[in-house]
Backbone as a printed PyTorch tensor [residue, N CA C, xyz], in Angstrom:
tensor([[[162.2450,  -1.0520,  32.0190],
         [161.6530,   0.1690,  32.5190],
         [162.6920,   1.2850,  32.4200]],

        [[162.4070,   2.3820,  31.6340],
         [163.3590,   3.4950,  31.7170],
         [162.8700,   4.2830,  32.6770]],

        [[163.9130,   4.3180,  33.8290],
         [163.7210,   5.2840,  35.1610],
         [164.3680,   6.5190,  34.2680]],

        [[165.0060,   6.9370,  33.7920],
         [165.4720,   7.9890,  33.2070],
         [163.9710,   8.8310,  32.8530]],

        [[163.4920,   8.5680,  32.0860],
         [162.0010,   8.8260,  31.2570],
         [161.2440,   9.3280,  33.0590]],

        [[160.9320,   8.1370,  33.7550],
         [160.0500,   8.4650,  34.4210],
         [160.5360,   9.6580,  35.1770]],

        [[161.7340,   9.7370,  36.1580],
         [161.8850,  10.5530,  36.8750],
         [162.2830,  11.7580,  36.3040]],

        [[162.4970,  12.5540,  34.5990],
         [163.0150,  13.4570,  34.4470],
         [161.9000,  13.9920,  33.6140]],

        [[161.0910,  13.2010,  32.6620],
         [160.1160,  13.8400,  31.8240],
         [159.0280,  13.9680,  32.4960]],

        [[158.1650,  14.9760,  31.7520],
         [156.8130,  15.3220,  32.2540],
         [156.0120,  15.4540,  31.1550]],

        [[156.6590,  14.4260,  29.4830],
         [155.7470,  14.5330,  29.1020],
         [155.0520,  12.8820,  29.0680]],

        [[153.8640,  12.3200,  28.2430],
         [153.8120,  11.1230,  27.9440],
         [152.9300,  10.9210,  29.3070]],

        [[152.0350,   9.5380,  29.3400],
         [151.3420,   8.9170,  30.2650],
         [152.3890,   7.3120,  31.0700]],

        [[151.7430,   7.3000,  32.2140],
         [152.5960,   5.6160,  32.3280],
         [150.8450,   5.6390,  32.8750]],

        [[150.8510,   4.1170,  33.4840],
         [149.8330,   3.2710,  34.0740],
         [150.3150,   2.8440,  35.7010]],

        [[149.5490,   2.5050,  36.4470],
         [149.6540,   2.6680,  37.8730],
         [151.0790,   1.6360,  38.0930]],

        [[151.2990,   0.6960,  37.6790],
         [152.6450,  -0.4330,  37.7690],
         [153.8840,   0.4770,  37.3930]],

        [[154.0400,   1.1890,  36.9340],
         [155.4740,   1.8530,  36.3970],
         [155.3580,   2.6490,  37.9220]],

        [[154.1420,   4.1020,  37.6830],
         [154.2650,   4.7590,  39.0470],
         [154.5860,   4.2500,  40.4380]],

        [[153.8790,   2.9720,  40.3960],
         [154.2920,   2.3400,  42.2450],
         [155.7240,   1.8490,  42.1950]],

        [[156.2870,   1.5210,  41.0330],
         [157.6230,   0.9260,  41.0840],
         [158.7600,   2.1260,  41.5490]],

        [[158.6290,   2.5180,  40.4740],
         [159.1780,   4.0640,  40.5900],
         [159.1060,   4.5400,  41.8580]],

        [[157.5910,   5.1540,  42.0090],
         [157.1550,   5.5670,  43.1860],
         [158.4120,   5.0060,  44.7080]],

        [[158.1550,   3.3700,  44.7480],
         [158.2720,   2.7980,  45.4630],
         [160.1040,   3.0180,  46.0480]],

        [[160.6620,   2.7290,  45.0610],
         [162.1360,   3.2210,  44.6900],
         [162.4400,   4.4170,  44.8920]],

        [[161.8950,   5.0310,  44.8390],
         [162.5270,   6.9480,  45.1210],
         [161.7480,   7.1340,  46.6270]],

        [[161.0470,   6.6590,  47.2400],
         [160.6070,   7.0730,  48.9720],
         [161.8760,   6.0800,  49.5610]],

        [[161.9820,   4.5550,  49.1480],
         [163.3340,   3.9210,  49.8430],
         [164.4500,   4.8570,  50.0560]],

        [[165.1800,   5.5940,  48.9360],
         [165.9580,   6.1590,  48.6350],
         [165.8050,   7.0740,  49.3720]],

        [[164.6480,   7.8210,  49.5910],
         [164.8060,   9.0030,  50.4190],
         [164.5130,   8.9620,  51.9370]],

        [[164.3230,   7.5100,  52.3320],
         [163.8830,   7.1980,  53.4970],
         [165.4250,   6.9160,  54.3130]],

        [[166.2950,   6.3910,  53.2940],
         [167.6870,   5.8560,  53.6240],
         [168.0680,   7.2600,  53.7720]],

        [[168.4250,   8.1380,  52.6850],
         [169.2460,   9.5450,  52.9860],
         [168.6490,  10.1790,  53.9580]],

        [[167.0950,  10.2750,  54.5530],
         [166.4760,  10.2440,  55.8210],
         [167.3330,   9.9930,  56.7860]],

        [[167.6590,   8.5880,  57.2870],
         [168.1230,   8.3510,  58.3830],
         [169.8470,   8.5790,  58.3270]],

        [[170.2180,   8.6140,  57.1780],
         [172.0080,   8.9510,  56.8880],
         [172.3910,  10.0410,  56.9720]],

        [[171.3610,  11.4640,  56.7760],
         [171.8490,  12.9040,  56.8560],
         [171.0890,  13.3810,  57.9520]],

        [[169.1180,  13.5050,  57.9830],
         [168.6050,  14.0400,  58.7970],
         [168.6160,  13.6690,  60.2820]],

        [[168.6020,  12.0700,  60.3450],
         [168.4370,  11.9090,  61.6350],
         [169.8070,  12.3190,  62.8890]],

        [[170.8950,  12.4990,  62.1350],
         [171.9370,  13.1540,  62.6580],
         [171.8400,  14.6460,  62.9210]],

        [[171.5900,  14.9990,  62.0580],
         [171.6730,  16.6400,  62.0120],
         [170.2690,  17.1670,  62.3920]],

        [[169.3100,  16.7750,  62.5930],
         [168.1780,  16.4950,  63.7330],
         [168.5030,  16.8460,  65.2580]],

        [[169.4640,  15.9940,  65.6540],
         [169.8620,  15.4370,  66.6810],
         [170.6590,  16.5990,  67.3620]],

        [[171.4260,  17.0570,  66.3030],
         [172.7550,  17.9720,  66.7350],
         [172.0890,  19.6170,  66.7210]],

        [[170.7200,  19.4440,  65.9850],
         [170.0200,  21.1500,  65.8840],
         [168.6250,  20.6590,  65.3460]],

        [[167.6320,  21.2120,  65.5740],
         [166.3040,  20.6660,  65.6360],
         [166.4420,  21.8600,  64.0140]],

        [[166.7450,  23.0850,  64.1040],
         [165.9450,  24.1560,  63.0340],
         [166.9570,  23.9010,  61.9040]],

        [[168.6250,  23.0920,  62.0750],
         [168.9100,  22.3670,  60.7420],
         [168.4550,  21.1770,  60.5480]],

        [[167.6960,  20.4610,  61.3470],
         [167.3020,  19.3640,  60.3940],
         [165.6170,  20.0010,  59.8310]],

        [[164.9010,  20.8340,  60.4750],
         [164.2110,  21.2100,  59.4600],
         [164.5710,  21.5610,  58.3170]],

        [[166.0150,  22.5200,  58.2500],
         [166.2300,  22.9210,  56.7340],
         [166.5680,  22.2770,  56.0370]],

        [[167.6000,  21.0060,  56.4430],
         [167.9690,  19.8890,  55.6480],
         [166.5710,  19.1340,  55.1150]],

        [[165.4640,  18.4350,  56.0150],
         [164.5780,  18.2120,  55.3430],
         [164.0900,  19.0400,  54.2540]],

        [[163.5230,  20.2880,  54.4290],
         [163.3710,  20.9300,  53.2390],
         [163.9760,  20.7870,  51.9170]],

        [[165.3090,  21.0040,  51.8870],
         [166.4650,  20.7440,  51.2160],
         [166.0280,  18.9630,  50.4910]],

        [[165.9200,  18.2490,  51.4380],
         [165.5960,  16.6750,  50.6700],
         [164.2150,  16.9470,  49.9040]],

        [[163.3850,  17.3970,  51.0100],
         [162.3990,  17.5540,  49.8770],
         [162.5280,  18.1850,  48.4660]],

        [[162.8370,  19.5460,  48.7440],
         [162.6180,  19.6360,  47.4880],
         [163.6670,  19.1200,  46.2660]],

        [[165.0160,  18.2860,  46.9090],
         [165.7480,  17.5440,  45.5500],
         [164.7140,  16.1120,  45.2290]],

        [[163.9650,  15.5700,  46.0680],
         [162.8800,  14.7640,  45.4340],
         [161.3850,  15.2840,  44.7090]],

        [[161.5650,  16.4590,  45.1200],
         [160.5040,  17.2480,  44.7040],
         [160.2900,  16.5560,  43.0130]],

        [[161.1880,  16.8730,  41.9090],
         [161.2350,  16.9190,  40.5880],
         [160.7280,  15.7260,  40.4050]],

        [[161.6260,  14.4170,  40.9340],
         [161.6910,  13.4920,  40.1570],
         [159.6990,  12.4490,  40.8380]],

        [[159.7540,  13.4420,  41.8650],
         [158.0680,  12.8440,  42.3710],
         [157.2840,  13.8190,  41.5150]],

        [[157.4990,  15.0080,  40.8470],
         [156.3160,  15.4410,  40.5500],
         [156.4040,  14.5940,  38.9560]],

        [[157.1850,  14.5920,  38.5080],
         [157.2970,  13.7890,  36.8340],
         [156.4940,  12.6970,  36.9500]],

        [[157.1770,  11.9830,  37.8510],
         [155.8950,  10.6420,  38.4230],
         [154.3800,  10.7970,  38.3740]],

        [[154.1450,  11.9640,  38.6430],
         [152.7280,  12.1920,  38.9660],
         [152.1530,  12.8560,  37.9660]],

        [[152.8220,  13.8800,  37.3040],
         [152.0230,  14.4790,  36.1390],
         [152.2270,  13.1050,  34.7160]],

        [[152.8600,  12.4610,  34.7930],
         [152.4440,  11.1820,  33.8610],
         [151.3420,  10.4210,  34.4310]],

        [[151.4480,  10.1180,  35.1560],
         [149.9880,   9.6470,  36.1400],
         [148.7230,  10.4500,  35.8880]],

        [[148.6420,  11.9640,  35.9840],
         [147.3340,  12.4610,  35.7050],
         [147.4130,  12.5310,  34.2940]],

        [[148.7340,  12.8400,  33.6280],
         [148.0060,  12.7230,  31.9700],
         [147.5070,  10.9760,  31.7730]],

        [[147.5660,  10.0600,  32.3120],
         [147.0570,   8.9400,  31.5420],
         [145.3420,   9.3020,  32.6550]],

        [[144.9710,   9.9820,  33.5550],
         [143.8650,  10.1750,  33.8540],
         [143.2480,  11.2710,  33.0170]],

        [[143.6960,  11.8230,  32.2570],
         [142.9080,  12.6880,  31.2130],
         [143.4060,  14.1950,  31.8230]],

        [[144.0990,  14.2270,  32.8710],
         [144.2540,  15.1680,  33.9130],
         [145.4550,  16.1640,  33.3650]],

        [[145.2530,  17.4890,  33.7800],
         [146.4340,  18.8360,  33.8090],
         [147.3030,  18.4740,  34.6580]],

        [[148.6190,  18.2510,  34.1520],
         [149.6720,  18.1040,  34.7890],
         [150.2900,  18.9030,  35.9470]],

        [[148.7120,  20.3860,  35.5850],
         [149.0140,  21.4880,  37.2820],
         [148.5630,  20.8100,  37.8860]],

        [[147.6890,  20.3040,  38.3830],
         [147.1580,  19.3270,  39.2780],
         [148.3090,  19.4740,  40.5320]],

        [[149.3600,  18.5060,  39.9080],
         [150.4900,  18.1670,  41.2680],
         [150.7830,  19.0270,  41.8870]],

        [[150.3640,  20.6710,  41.2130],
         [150.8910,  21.8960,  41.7260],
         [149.7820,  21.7860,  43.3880]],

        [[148.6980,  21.3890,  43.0420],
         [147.4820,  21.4470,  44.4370],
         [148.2480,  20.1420,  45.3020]],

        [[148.9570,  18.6670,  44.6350],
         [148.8880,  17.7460,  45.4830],
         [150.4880,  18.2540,  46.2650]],

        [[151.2340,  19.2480,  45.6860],
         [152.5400,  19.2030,  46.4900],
         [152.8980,  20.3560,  47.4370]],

        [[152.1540,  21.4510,  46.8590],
         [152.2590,  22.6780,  48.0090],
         [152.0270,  22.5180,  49.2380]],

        [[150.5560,  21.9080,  50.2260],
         [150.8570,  21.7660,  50.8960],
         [151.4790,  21.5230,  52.3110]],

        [[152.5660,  20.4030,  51.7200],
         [153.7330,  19.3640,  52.4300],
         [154.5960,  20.9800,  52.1710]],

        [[155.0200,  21.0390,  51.3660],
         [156.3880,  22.6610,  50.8570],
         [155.6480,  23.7610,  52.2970]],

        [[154.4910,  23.8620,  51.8680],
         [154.1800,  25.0110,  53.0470],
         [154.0560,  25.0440,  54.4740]],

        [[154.0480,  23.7760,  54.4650],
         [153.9760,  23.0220,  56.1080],
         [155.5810,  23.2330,  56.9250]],

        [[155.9810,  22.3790,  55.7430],
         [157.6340,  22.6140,  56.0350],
         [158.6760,  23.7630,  56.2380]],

        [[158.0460,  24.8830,  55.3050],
         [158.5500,  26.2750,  55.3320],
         [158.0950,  26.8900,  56.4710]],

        [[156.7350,  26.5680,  56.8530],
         [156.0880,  27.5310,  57.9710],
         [156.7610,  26.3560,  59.0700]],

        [[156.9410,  25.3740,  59.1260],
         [157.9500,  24.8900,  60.4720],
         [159.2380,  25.3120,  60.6590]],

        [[159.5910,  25.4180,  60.0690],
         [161.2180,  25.6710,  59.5750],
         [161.2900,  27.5240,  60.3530]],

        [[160.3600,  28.3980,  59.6620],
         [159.8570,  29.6990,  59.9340],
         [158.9740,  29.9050,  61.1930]],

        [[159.2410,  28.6090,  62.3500],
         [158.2070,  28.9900,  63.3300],
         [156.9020,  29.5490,  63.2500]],

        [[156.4300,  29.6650,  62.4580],
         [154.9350,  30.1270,  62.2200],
         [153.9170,  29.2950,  62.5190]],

        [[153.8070,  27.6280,  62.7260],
         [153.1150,  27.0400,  62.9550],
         [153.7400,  26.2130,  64.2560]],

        [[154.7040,  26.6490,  65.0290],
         [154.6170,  26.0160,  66.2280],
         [155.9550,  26.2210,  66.9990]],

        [[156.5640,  25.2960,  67.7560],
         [157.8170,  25.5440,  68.4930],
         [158.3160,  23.9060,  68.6360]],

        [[159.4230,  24.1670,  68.8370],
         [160.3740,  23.1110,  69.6770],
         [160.4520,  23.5280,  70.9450]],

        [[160.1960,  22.0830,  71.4450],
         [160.4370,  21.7190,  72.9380],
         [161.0210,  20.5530,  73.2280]],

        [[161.9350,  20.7630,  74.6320],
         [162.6650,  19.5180,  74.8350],
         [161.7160,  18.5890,  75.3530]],

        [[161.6990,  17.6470,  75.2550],
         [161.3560,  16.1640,  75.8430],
         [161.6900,  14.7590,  76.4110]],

        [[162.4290,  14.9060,  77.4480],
         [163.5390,  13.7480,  77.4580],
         [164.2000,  13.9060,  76.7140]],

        [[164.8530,  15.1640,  76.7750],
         [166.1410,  15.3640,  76.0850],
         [166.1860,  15.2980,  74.6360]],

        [[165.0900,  15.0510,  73.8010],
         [164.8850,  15.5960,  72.4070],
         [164.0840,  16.3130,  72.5520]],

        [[164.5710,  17.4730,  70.7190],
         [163.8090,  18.7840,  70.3990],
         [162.5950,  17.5600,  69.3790]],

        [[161.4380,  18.7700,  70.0260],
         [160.0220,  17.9220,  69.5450],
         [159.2330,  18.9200,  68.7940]],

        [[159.1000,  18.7980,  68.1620],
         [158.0790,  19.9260,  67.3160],
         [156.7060,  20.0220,  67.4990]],

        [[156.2010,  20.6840,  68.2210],
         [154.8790,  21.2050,  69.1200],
         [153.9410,  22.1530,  68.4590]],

        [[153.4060,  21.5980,  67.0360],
         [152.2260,  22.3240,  66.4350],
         [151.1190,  23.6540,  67.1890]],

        [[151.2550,  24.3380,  66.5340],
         [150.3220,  25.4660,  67.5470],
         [148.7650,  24.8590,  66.8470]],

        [[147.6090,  26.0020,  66.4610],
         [146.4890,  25.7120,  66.0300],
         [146.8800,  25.7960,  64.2710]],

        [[147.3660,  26.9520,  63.9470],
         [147.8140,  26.6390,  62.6590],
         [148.1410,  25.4810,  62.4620]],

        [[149.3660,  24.9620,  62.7850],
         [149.8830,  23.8950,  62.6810],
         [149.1330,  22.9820,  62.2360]],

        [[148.3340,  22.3550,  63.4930],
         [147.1040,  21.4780,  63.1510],
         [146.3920,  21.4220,  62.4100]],

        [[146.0930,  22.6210,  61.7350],
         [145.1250,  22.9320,  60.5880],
         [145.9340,  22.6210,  59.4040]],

        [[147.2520,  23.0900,  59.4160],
         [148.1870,  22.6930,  57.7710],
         [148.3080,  21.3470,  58.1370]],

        [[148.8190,  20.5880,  58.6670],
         [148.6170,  19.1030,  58.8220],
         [147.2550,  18.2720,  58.1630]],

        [[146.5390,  18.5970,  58.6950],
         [144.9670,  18.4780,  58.3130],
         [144.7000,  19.0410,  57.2130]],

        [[145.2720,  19.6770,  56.6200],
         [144.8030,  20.0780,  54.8060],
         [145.8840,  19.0890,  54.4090]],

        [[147.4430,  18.8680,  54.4810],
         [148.4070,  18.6080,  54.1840],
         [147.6790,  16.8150,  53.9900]],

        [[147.2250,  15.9330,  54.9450],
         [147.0490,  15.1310,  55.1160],
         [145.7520,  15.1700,  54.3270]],

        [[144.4970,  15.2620,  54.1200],
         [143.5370,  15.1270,  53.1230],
         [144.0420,  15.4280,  51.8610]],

        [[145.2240,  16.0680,  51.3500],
         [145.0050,  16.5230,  50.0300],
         [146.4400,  15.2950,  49.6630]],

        [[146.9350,  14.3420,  50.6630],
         [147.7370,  13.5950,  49.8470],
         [147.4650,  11.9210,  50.0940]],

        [[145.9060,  12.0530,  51.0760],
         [144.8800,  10.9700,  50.6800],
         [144.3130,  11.3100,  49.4000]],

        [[144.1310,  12.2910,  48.9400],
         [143.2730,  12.0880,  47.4570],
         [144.4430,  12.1980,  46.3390]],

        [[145.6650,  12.8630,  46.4590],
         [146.8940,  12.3230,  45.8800],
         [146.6090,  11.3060,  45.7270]],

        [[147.3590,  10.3640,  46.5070],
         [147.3400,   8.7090,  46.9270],
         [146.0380,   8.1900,  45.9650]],

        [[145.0050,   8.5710,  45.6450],
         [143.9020,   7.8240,  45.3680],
         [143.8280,   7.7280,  44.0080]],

        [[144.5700,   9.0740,  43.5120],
         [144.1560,  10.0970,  41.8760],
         [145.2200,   9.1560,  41.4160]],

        [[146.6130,   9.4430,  42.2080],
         [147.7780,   8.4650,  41.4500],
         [147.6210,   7.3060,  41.3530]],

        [[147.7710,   6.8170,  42.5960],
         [147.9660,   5.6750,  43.0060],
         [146.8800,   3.9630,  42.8380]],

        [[145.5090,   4.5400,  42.4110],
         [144.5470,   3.6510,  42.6460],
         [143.7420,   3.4740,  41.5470]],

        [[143.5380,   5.0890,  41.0520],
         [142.3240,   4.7160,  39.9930],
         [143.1740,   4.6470,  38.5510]],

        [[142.1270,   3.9020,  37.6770],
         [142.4980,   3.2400,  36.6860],
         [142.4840,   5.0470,  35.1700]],

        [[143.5210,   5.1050,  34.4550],
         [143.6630,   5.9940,  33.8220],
         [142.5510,   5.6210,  32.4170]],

        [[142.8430,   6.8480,  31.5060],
         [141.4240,   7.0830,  30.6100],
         [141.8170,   5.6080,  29.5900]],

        [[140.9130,   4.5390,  29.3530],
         [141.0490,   3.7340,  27.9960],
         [141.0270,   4.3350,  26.7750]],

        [[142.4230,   3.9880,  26.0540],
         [142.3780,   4.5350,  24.8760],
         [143.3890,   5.6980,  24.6750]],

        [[143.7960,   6.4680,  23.3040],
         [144.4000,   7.6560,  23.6250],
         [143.8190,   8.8850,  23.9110]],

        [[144.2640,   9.7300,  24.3400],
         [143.8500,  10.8000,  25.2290],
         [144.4460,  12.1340,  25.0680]],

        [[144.4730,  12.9680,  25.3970],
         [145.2780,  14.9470,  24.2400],
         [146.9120,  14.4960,  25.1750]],

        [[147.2640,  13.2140,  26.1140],
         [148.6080,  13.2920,  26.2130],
         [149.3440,  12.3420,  25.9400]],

        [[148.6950,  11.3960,  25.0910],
         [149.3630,  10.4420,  24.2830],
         [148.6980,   8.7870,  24.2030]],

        [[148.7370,   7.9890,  24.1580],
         [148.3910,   6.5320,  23.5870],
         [148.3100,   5.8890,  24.8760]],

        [[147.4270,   5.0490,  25.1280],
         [147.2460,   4.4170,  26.2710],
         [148.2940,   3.3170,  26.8460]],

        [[149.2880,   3.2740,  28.0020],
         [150.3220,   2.9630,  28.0590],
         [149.8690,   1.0900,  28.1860]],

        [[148.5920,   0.9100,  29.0370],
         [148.0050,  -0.5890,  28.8230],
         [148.1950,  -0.9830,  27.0620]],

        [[147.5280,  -0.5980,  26.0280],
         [147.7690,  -0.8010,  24.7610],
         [148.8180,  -0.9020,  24.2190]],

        [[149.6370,  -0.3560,  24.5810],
         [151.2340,  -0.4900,  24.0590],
         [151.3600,  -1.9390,  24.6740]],

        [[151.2090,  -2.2430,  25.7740],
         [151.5590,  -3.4750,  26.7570],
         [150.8400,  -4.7200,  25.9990]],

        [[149.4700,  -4.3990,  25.8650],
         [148.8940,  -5.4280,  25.0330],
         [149.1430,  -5.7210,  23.9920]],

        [[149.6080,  -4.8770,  22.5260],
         [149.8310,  -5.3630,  21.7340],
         [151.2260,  -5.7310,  21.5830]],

        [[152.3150,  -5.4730,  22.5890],
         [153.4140,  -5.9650,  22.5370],
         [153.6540,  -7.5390,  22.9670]],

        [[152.9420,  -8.2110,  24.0340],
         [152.3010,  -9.2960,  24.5020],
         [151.4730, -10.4070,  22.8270]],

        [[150.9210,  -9.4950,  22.4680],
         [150.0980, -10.8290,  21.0480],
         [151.2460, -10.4610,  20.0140]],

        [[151.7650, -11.7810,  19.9330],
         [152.6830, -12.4620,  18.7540],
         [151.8390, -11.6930,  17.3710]],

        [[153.0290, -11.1360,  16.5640],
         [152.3910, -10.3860,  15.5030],
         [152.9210, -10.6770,  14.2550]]])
C-alpha cells in the first residue's frame, strides 16, 4: 500500500479497504497527538487548546481530504464534494475558538465549553453532514468499471490475483 499516494494525491480512485486503512491510521495518529499536545494545553488555557485543535485540524485536514476525494472519484463523484463534507467541523471550530457559538465555564474546576443556540445548530449540521460523509466514503460501493477518474481500483485487484 503506498500511503505516500494516498495521503498526498488527489488524483486517481482507491476502493473502500485502502480508505479505512488509511483512514484508520491517520485518526490513531491524531488521536495520540490529541492526548500528547491538546489535552495539556487544554488544561493550562481552554481558548489555546481551542487554537491548537484548530491548528491539528487543519495539519490533518490535507492528508483526510486526499483520502476522500479518491473515494468520491471511484463513486463517479467531484472531488468538491469534500469541500461540503469538511467545512462544517472548520466552522464549528473557528466560531468556538471566536466565541460566537458559546462560552467556557468552570465545572469542577475544568473549562467546559457551553454551546449557546447557534452552537447547537452547527453541531447538528456538523454531525448530519459527516453521517452522510461516513456513508458516501466509508460504506457504499464505488462506480464498476472505469469512470472520467480512472480504472476501477477492484479490477486492477482482480486481474492481478488470476495467474496470467
Amino acid at each position: 500500500m503506498d500511503f505516500q499516494y494516498l495521503y498526498t494525491s488527489f488524483e486517481g480512485r482507491i476502493n473502500r479497504k485502502p480508505f479505512w486503512i488509511a483512514g484508520l491510521i491517520l485518526f490513531v495518529v491524531a488521536i495520540v497527538i490529541s492526548f500528547a499536545v491538546l489535552v495539556p494545553i487544554s488544561a493550562a488555557n481552554a481558548t489555546m487548546g481551542a487554537l491548537a485543535g484548530l491548528i491539528l485540524s487543519l495539519a490533518f485536514l490535507y492528508p483526510g481530504a486526499a483520502l476522500g476525494v479518491k473515494r468520491l472519484h471511484d463513486r463517479g463523484k467531484s472531488g468538491l464534494l469534500m469541500v461540503v463534507f469538511i467545512a462544517p467541523g472548520l466552522i464549528s471550530q473557528l466560531c468556538d475558538l471566536l466565541g460566537i457559538t458559546g462560552s467556557y465555564q468552570a465545572i469542577a474546576g475544568q473549562s467546559i465549553h457551553m454551546p449557546n443556540a447557534l452552537g447547537w445548530i452547527l453541531n447538528l449540521v456538523t454531525l448530519v453532514v459527516a453521517i452522510w460523509a461516513l456513508v458516501t466514503l466509508g460504506f457504499l460501493k464505488g462506480t464498476s468499471g472505469a469512470n472520467s477518474y480512472g480504472p476501477d481500483p477492484l479490477m486492477g485487484e482482480a486481474q492481478e490475483a488470476v495467474p496470467g
